[in-house]
C-alpha positions as CSV (number, residue, x, y, z in Angstrom):
1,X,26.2,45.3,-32.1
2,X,23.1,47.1,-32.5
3,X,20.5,47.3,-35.3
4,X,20.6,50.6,-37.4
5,X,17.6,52.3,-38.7
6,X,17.8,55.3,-41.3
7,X,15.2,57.1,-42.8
8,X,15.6,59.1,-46.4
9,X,13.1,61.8,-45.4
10,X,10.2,62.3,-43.3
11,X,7.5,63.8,-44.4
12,X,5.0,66.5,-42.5
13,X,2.1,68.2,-44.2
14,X,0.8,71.7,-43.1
15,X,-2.6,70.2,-41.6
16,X,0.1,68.5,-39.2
17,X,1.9,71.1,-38.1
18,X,-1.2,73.4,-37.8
19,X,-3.0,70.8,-35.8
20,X,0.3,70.1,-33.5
21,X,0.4,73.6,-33.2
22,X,-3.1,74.1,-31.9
23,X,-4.0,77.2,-29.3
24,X,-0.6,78.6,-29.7
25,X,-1.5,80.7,-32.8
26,X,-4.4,83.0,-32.7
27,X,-6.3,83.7,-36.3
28,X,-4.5,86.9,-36.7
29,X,-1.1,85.1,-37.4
30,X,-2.7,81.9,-39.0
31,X,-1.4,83.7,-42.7
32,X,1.4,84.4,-41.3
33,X,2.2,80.6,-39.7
34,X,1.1,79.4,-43.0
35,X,3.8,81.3,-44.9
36,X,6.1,80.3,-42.4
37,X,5.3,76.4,-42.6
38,X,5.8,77.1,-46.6
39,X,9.7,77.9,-46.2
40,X,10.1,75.9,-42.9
41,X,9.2,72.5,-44.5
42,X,11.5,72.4,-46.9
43,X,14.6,73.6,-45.0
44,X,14.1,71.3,-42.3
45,X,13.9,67.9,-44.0
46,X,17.1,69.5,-45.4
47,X,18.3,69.7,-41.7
48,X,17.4,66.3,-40.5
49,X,19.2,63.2,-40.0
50,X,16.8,60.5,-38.7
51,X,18.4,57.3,-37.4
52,X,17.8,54.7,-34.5
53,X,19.3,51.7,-33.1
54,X,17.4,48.9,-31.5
55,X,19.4,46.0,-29.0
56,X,17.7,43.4,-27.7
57,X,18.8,42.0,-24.5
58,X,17.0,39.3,-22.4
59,X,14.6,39.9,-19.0
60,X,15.0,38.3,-15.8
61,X,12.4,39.0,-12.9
62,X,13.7,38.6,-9.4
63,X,12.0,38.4,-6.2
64,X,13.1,41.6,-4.7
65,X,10.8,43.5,-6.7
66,X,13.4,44.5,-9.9
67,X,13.8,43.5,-12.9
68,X,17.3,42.6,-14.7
69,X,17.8,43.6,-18.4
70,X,20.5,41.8,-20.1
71,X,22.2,41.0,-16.9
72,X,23.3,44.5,-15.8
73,X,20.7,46.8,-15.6
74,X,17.9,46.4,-13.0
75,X,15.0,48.7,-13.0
76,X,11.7,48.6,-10.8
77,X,9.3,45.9,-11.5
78,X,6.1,47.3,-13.6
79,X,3.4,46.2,-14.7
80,X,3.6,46.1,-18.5
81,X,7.2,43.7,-17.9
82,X,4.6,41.0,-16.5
83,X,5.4,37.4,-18.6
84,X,8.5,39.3,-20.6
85,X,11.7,37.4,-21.6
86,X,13.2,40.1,-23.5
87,X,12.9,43.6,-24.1
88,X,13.5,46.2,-27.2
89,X,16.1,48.9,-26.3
90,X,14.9,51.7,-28.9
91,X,17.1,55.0,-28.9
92,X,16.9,57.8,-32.0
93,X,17.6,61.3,-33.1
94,X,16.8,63.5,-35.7
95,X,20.2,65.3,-34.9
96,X,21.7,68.8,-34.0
97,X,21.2,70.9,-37.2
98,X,17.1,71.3,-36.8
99,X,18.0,72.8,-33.5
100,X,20.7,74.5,-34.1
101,X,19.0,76.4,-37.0
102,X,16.2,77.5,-34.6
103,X,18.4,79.1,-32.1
104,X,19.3,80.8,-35.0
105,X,16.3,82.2,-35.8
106,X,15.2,83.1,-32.5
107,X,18.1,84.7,-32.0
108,X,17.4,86.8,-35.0
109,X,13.8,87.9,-33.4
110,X,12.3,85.6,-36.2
111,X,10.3,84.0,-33.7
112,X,7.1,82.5,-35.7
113,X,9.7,80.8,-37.9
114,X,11.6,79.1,-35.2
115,X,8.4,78.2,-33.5
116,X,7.2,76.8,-36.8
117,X,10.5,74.8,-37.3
118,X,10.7,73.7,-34.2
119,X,7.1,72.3,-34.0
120,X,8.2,70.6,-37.9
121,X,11.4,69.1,-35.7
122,X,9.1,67.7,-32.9
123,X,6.9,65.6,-35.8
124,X,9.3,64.9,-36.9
125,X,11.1,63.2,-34.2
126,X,7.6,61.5,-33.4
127,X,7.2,60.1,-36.8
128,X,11.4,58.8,-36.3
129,X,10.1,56.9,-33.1
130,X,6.7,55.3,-34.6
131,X,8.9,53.9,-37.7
132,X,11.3,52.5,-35.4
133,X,8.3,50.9,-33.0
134,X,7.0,49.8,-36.1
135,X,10.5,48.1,-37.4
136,X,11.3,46.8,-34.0
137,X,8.2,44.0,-34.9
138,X,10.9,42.2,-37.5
139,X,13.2,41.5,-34.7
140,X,12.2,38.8,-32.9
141,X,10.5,36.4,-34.6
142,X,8.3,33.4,-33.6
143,X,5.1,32.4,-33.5
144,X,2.4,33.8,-30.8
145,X,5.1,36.8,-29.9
146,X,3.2,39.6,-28.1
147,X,5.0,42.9,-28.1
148,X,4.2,45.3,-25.1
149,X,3.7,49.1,-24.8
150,X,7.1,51.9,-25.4
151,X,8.0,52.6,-22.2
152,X,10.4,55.8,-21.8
153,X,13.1,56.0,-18.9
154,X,11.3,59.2,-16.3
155,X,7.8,57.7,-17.1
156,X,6.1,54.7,-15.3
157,X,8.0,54.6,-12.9
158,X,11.5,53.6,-15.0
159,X,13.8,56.1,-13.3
160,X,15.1,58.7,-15.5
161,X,18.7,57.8,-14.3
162,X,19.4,54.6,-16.4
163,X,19.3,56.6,-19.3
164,X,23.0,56.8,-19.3
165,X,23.1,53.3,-18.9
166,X,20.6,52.6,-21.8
167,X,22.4,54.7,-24.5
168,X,25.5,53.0,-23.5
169,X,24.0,49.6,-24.0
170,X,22.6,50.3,-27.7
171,X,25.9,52.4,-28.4
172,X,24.0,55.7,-28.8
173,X,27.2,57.6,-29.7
174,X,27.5,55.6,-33.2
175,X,24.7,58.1,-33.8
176,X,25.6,61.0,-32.5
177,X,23.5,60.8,-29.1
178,X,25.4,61.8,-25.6
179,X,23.8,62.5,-22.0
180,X,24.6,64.8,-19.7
181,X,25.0,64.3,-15.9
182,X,21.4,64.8,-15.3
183,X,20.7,62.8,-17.7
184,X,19.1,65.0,-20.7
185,X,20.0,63.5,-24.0
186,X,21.7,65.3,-26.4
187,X,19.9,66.2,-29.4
188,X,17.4,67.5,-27.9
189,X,15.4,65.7,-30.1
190,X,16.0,62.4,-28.8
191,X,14.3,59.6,-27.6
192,X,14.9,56.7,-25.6
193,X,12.4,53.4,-25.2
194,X,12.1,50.0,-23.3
195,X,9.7,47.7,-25.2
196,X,9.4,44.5,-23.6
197,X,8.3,41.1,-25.4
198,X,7.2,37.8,-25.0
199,X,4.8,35.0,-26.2
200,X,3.3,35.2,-22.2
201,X,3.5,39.1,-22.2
202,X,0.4,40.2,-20.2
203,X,0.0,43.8,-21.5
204,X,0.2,43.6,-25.3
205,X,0.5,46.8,-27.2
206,X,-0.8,45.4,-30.4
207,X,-3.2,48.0,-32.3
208,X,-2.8,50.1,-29.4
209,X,-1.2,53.5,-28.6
210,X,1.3,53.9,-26.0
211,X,-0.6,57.3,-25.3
212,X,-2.9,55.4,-23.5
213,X,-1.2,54.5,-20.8
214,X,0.0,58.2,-20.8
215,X,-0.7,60.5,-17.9
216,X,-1.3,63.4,-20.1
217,X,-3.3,61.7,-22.4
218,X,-6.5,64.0,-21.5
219,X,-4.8,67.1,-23.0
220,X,-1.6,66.6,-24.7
221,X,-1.8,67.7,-28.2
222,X,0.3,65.3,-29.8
223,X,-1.5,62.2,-28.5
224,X,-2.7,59.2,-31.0
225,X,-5.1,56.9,-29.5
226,X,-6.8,53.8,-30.9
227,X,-10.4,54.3,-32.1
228,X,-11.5,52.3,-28.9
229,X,-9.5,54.2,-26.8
230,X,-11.4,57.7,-28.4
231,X,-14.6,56.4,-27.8
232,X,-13.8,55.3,-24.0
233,X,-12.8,59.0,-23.8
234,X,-15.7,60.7,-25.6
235,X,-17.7,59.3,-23.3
């Protein structure tokens, strides 16, 4: 059985959703966003139902260049599996109604209001996935336990085709999350993540961002980075 995670409310403050929003609005319709972030806010915590479920299954490495996760699944050898034993399935949702209320709106030409809620619905599916990184940490114990980077299923190089097999693992249905047959996850807002583990893990994501091992790093707008990680970039 998997490991539940549910969170009361999530909060997002206007300097968030301005920032996330960036060169989408121009100064013209700042007062206008800013109205619209007012009455969005609200209704969308009122929307939301954030949950995850975490599994953890064991590693096994094999000499044909895979890797086995709790006997079943094998994936492509990577890098940041080097030295694991286990690994984290991670999958979450901030459900259907957040989305469902800004087809709504666009449908009813209120389109700065669905953008708005929308961009609300994105942090907070992001805030969702750092509290459940951040929870994962209590579930396997033991002293000198390194903890790797989230890896997502489409991204380095995990194909984007054992999603189906990954939300079946961690039972993603007990929270409302399906795949289709090319393997999009519905909600929409959904996510999906490997984190591997183990006291001779090589690439430790402790204090680090898993946006730095992102190939948009450079310009997406919703990147974090560690404050070595900024300075190697500033320069």
């Amino acid at each position: 059985m998997s490991n539940l995670l549910i969170l009361d409310k999530i909060d997002v403050s206007k300097e968030e959703v301005f920032r996330s929003l960036g060169t989408k609005i121009n100064s013209r319709a700042r007062l206008e966003v800013d109205n619209a972030i007012e009455r969005q806010s609200k209704k969308a915590s009122e929307l939301i139902s954030p949950r995850a479920l975490f599994k953890t299954v064991r590693v096994a490495a094999g000499t044909d260049g895979l890797i086995t996760l709790s006997d079943t699944l094998r994936i492509p050898f990577i890098e940041y599996f080097t030295g694991a034993s286990g690994c984290i399935l991670v999958v979450g949702t901030v459900g259907e109604e957040l989305e469902h209320e800004t087809s709504r709106l666009f449908n009813h030409s209120q389109h700065i209001d669905a953008l708005v809620l929308n961009e609300i619905g994105i942090i907070m599916l992001d805030k969702l996935m750092e509290s459940a990184k951040e929870h994962t940490k209590g579930l396997v114990g033991g002293e000198g336990m390194r903890y790797g980077f989230a890896l997502s299923p489409g991204c380095h190089n995990i194909p984007l085709d054992v999603q189906s097999d990954i939300l079946a693992m961690v039972e993603a249905d007990r929270i409302g999350i399906t795949v289709t047959h090319s393997n999009l996850m519905i909600p929409l807002k959904s996510y999906s993540l490997l984190i591997p583990f183990g006291k001779n893990l090589k690439i430790s994501g402790h204090n680090r961002s898993d946006c730095e091992i992102c190939s948009a790093v450079d310009t997406c707008p919703y990147r974090k980075l560690s404050k070595a990680s900024q300075r190697l970039l500033s320069k």
